[in-house]
PDB file as gemmi writes it, atoms N, CA and C in Angstrom:
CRYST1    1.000    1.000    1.000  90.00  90.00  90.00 P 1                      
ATOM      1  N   UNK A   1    -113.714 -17.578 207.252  1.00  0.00           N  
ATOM      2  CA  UNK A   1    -112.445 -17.009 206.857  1.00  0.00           C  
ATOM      3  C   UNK A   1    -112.257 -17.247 205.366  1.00  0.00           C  
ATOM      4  N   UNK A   2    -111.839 -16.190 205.026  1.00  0.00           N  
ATOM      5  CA  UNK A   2    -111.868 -16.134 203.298  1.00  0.00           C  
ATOM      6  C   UNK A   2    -110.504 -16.355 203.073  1.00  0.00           C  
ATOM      7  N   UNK A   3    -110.083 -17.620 201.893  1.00  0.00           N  
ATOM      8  CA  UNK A   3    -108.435 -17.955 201.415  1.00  0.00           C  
ATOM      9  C   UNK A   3    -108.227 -17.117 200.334  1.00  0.00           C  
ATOM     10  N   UNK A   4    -107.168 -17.069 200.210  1.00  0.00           N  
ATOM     11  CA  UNK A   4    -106.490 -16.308 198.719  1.00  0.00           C  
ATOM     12  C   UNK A   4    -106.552 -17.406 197.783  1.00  0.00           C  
ATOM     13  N   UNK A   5    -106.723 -17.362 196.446  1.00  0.00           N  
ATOM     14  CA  UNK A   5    -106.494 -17.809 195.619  1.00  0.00           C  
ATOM     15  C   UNK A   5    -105.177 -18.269 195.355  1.00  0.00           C  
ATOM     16  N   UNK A   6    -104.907 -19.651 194.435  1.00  0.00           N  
ATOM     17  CA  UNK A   6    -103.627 -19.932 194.305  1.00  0.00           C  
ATOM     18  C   UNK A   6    -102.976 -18.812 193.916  1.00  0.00           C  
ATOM     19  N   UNK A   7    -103.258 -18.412 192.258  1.00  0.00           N  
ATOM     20  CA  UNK A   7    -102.135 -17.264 191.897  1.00  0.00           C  
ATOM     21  C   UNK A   7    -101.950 -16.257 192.768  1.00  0.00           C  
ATOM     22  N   UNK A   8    -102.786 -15.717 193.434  1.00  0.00           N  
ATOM     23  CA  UNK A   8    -102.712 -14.388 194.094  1.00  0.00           C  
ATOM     24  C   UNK A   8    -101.603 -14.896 195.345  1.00  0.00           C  
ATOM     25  N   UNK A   9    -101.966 -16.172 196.120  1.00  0.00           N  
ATOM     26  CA  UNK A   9    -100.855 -16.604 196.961  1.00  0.00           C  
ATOM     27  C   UNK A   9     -99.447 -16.901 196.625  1.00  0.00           C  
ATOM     28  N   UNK A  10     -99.340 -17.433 195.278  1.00  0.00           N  
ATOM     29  CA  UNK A  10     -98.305 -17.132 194.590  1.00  0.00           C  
ATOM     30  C   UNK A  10     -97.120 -15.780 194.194  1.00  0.00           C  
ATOM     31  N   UNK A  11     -98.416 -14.984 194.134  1.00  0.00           N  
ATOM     32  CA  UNK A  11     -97.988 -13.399 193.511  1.00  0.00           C  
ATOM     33  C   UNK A  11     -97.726 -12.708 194.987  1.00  0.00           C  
ATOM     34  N   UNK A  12     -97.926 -12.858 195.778  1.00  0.00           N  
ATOM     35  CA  UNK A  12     -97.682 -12.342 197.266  1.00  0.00           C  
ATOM     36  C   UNK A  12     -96.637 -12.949 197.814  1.00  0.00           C  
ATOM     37  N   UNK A  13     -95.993 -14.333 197.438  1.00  0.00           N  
ATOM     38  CA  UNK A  13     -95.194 -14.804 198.060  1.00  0.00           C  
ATOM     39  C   UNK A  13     -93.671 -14.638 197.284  1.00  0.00           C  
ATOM     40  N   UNK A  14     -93.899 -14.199 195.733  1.00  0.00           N  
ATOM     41  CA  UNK A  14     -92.726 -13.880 194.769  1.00  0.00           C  
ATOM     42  C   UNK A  14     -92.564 -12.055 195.344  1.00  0.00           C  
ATOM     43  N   UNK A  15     -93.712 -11.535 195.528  1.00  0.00           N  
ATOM     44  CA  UNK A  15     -93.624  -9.961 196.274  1.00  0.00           C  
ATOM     45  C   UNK A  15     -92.504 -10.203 197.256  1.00  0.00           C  
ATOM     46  N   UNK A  16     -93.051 -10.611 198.335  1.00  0.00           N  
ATOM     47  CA  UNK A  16     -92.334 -11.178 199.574  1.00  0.00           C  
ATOM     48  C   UNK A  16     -91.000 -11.552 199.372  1.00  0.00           C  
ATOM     49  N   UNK A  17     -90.704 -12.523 198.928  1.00  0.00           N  
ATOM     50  CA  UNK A  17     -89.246 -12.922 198.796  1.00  0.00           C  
ATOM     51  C   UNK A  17     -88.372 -12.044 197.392  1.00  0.00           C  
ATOM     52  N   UNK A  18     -89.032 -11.256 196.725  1.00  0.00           N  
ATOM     53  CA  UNK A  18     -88.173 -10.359 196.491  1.00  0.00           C  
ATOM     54  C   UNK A  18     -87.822  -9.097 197.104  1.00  0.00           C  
ATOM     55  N   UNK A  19     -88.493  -8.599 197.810  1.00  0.00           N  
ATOM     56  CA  UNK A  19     -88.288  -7.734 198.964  1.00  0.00           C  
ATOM     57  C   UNK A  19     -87.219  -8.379 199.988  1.00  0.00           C  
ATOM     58  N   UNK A  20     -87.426  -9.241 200.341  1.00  0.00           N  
ATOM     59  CA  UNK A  20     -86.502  -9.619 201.484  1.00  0.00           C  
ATOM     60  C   UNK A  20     -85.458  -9.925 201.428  1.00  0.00           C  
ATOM     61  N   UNK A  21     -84.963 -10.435 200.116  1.00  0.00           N  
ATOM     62  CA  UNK A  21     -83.485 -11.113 199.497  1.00  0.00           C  
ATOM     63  C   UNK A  21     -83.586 -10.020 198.398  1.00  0.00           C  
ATOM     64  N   UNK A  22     -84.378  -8.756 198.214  1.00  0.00           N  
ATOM     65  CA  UNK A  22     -83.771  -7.867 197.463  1.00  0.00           C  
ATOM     66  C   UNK A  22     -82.162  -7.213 197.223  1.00  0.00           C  
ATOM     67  N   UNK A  23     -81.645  -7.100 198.537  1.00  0.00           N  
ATOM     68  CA  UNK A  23     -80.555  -6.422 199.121  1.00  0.00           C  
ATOM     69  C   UNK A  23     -79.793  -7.343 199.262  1.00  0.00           C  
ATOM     70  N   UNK A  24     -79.879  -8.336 199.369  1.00  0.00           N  
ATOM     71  CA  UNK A  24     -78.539  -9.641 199.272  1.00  0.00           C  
ATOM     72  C   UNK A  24     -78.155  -9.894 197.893  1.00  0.00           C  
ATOM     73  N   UNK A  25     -78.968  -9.625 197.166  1.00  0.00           N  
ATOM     74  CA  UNK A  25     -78.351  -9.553 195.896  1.00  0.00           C  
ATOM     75  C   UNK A  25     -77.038  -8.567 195.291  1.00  0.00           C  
ATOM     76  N   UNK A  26     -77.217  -7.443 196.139  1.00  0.00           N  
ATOM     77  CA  UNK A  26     -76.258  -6.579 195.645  1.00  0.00           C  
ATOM     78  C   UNK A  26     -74.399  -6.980 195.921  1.00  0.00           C  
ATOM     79  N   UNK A  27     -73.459  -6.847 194.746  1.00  0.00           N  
ATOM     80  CA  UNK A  27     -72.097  -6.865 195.229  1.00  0.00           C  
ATOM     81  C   UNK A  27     -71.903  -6.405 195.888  1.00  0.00           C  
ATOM     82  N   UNK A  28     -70.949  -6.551 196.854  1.00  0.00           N  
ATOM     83  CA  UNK A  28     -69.905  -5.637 197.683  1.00  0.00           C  
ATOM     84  C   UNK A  28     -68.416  -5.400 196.954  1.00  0.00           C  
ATOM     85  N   UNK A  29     -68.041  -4.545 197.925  1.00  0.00           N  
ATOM     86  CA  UNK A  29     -66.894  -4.073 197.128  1.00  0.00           C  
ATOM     87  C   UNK A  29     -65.803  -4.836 198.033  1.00  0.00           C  
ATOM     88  N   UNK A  30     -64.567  -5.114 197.473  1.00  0.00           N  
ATOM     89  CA  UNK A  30     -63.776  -5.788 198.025  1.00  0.00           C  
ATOM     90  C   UNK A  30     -62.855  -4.884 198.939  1.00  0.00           C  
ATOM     91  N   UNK A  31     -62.787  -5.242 200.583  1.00  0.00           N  
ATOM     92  CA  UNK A  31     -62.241  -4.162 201.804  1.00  0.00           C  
ATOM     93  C   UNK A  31     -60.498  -4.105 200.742  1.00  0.00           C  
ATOM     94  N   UNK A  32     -60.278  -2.856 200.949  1.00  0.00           N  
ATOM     95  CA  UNK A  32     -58.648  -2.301 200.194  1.00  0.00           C  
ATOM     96  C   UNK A  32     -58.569  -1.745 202.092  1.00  0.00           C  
ATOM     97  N   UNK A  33     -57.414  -2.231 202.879  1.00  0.00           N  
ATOM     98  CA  UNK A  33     -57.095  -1.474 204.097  1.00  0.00           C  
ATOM     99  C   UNK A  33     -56.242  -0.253 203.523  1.00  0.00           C  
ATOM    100  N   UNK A  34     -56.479   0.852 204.618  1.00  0.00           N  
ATOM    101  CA  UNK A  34     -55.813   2.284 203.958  1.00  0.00           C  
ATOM    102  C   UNK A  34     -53.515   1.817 204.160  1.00  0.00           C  
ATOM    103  N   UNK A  35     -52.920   2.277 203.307  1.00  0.00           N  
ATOM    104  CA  UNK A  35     -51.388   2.499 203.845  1.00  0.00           C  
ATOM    105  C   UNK A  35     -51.045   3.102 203.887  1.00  0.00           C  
ATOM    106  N   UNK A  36     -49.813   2.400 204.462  1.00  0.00           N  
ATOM    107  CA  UNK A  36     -48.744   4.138 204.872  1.00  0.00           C  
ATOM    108  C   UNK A  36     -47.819   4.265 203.797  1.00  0.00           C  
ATOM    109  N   UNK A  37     -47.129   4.875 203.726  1.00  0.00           N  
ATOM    110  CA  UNK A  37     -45.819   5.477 202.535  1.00  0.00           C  
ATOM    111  C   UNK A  37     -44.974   4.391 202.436  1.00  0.00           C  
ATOM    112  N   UNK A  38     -45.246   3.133 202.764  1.00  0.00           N  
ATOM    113  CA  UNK A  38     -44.192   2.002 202.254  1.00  0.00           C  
ATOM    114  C   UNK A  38     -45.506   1.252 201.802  1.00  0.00           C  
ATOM    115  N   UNK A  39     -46.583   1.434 201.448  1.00  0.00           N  
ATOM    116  CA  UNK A  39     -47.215   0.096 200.962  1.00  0.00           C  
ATOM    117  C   UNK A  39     -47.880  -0.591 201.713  1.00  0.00           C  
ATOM    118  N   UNK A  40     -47.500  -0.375 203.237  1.00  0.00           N  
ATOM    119  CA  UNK A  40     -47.601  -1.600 204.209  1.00  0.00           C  
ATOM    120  C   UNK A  40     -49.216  -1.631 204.654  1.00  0.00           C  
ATOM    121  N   UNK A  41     -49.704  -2.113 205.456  1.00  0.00           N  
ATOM    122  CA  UNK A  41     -51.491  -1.585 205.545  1.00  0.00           C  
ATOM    123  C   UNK A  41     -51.134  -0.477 207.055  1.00  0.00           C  
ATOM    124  N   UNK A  42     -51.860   0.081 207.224  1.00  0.00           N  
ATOM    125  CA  UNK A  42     -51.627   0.967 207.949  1.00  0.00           C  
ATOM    126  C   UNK A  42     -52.000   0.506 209.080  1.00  0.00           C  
ATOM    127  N   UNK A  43     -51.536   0.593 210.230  1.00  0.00           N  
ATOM    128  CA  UNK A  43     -51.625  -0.155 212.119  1.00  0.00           C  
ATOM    129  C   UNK A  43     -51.634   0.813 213.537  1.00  0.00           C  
ATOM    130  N   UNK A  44     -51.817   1.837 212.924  1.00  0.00           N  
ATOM    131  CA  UNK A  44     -51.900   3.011 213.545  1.00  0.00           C  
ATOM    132  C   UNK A  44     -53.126   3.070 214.856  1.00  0.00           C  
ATOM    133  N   UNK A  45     -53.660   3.280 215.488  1.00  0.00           N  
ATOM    134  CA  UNK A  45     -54.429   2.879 216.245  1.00  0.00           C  
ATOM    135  C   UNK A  45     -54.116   3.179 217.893  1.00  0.00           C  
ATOM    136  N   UNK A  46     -55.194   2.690 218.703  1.00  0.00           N  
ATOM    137  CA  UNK A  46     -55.140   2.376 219.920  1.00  0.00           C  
ATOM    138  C   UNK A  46     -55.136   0.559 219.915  1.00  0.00           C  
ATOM    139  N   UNK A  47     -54.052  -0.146 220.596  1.00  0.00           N  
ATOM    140  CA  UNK A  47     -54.098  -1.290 220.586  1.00  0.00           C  
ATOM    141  C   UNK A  47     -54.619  -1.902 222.456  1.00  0.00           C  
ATOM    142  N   UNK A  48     -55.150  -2.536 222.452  1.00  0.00           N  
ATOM    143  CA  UNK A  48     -55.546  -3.458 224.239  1.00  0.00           C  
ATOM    144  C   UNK A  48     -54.246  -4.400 224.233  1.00  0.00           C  
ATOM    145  N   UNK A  49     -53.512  -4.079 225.653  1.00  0.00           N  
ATOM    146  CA  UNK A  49     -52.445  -5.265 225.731  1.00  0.00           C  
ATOM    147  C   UNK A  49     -53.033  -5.482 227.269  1.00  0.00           C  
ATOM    148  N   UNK A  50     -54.125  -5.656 227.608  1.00  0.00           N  
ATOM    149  CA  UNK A  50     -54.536  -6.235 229.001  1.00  0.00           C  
ATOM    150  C   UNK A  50     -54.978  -7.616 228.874  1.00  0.00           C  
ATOM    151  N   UNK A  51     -55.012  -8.541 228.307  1.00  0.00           N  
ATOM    152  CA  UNK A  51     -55.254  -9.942 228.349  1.00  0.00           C  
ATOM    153  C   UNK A  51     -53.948 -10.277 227.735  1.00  0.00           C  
ATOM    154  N   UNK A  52     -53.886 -11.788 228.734  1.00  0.00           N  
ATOM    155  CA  UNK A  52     -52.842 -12.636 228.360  1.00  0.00           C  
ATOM    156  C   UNK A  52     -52.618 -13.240 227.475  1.00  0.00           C  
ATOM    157  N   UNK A  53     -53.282 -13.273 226.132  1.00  0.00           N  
ATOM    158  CA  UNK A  53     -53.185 -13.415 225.111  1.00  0.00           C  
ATOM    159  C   UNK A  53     -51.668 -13.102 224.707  1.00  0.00           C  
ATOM    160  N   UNK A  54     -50.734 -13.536 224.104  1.00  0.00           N  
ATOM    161  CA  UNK A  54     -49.244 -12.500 223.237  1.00  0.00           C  
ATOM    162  C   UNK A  54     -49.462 -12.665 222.135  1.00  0.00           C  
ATOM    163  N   UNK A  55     -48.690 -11.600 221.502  1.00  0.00           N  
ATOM    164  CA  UNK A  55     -48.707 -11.504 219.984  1.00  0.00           C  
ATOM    165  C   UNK A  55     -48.043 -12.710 219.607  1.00  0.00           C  
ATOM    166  N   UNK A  56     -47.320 -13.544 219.592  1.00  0.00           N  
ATOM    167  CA  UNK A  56     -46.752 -14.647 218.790  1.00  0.00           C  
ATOM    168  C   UNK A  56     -46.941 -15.815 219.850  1.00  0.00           C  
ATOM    169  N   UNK A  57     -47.185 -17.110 219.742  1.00  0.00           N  
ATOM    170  CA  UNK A  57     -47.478 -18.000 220.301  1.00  0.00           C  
ATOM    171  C   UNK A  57     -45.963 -18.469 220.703  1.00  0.00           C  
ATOM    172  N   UNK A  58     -46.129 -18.926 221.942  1.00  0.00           N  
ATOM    173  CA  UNK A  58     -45.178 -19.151 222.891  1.00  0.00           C  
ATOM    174  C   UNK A  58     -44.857 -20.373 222.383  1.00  0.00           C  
ATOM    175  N   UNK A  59     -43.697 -20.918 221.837  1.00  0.00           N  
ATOM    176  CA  UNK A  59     -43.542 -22.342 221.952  1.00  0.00           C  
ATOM    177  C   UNK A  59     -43.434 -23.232 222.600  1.00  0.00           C  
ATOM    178  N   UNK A  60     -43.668 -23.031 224.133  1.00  0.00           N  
ATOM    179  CA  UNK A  60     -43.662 -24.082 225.124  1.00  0.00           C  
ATOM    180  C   UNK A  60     -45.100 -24.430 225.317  1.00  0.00           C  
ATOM    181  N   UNK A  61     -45.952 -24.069 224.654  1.00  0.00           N  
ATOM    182  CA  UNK A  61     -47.407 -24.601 224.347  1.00  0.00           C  
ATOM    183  C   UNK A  61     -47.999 -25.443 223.556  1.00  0.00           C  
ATOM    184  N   UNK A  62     -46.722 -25.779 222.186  1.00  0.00           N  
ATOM    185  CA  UNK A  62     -47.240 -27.175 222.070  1.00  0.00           C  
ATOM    186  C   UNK A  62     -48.562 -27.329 221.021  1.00  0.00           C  
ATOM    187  N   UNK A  63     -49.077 -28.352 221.137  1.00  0.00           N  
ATOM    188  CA  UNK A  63     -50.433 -28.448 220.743  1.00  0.00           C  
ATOM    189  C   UNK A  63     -51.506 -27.895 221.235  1.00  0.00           C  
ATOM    190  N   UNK A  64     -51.327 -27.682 222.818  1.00  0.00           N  
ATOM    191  CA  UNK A  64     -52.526 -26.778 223.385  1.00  0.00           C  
ATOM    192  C   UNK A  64     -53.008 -25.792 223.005  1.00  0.00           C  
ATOM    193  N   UNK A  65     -54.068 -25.928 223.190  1.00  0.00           N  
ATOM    194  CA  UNK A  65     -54.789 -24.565 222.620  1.00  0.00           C  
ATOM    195  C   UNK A  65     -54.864 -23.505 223.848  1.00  0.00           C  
ATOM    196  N   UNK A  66     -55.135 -23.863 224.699  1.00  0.00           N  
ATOM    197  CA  UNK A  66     -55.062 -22.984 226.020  1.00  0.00           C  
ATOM    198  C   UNK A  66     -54.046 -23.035 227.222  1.00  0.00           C  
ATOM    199  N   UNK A  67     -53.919 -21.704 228.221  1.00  0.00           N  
ATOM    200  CA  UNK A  67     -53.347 -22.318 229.263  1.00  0.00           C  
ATOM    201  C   UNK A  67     -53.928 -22.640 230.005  1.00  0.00           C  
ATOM    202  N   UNK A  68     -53.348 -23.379 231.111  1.00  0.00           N  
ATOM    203  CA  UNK A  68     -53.845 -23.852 232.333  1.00  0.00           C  
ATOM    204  C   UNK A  68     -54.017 -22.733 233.173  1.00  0.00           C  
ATOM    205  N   UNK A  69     -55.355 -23.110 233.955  1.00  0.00           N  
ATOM    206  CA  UNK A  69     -55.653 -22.196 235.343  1.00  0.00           C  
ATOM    207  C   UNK A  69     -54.491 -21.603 235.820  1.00  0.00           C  
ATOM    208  N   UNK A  70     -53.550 -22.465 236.097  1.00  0.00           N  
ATOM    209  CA  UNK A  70     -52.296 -22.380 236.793  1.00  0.00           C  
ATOM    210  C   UNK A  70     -51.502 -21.378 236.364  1.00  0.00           C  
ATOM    211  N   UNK A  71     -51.131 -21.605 235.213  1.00  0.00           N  
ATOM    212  CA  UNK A  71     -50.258 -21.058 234.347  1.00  0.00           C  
ATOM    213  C   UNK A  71     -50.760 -19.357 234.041  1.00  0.00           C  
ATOM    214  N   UNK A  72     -52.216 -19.190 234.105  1.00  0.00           N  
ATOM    215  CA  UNK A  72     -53.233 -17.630 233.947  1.00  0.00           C  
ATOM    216  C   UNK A  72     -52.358 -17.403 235.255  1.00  0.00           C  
ATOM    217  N   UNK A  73     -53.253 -17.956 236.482  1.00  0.00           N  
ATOM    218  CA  UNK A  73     -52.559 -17.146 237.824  1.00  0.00           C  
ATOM    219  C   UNK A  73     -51.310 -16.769 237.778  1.00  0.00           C  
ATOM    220  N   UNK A  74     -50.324 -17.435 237.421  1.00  0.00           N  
ATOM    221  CA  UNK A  74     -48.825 -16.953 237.708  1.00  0.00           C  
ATOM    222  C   UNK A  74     -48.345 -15.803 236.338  1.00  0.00           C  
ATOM    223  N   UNK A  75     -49.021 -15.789 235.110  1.00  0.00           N  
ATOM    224  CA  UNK A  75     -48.672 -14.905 234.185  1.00  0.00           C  
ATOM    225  C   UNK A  75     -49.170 -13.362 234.987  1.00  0.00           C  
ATOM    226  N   UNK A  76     -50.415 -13.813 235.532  1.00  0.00           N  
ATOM    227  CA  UNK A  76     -51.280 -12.748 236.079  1.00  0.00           C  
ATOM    228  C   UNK A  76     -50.468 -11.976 237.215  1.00  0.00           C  
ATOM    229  N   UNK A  77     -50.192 -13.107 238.418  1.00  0.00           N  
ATOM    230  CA  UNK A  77     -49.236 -12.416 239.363  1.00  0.00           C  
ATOM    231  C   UNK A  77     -47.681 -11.303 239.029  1.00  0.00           C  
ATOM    232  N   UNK A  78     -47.524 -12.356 237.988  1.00  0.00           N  
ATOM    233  CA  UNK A  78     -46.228 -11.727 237.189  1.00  0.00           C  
ATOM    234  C   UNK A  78     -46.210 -10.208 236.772  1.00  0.00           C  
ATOM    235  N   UNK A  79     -47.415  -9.934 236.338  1.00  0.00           N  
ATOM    236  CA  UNK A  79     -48.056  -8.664 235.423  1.00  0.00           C  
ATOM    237  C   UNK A  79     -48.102  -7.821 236.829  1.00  0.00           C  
ATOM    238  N   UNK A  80     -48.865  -8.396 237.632  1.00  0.00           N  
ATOM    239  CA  UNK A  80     -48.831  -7.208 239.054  1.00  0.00           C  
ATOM    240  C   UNK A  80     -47.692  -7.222 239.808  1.00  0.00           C  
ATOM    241  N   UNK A  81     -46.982  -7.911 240.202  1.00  0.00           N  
ATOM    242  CA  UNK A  81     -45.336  -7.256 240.675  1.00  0.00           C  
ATOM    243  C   UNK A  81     -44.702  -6.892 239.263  1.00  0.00           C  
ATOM    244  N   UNK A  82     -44.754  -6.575 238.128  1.00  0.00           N  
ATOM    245  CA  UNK A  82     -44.328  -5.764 237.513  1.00  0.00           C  
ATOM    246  C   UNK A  82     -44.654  -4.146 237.594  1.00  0.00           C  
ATOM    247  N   UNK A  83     -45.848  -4.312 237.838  1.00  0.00           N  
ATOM    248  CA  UNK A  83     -46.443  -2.774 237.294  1.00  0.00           C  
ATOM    249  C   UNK A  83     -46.315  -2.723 239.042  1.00  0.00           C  
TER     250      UNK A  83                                                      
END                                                                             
C-alpha cells in the first residue's frame, strides 16, 4: 500500500476542510417577521388548541413544571363533556 506524502496529505486535508466548512462561513440575514398595519408581527395562521398546554400559565402551578397524571385526566375529561 502506497502513503501520500506529508505535503500532499496536508494539501488534501486543507481541500477537505474547506469544502466542508465552506458554507458555514457565510452570514445570515437577520429573520424581520412580516406585519400587519399596526407594526405588530403578524399571527395570522392556523393555530392547534388540542393539547393541554394554555396560553398563559395557570398560577395554581407554582414551581412545577408539569401536571400530574391526575390533573391531565380530569382537564381531559373536562374537554369531552364540553364538546
Amino acid at each position: 500500500m502506497k502513503h501520500l506524502s506529508t505535503p500532499a496529505s496536508i494539501t488534501l486535508a486543507l481541500i477537505i476542510h474547506t469544502y466542508v466548512n465552506g458554507g458555514q462561513a457565510q452570514e445570515i440575514e437577520q429573520y424581520q417577521p412580516s406585519l400587519n398595519e399596526f407594526g405588530q408581527p403578524e399571527l395570522q395562521g392556523t393555530w392547534f388548541f388540542g393539547s393541554t398546554t394554555p396560553v398563559t400559565r395557570p398560577s395554581d402551578l407554582g414551581d412545577r413544571a408539569t401536571y400530574t397524571a391526575e390533573e391531565v385526566a380530569t382537564i381531559e375529561s373536562e374537554a369531552l363533556q364540553a364538546n
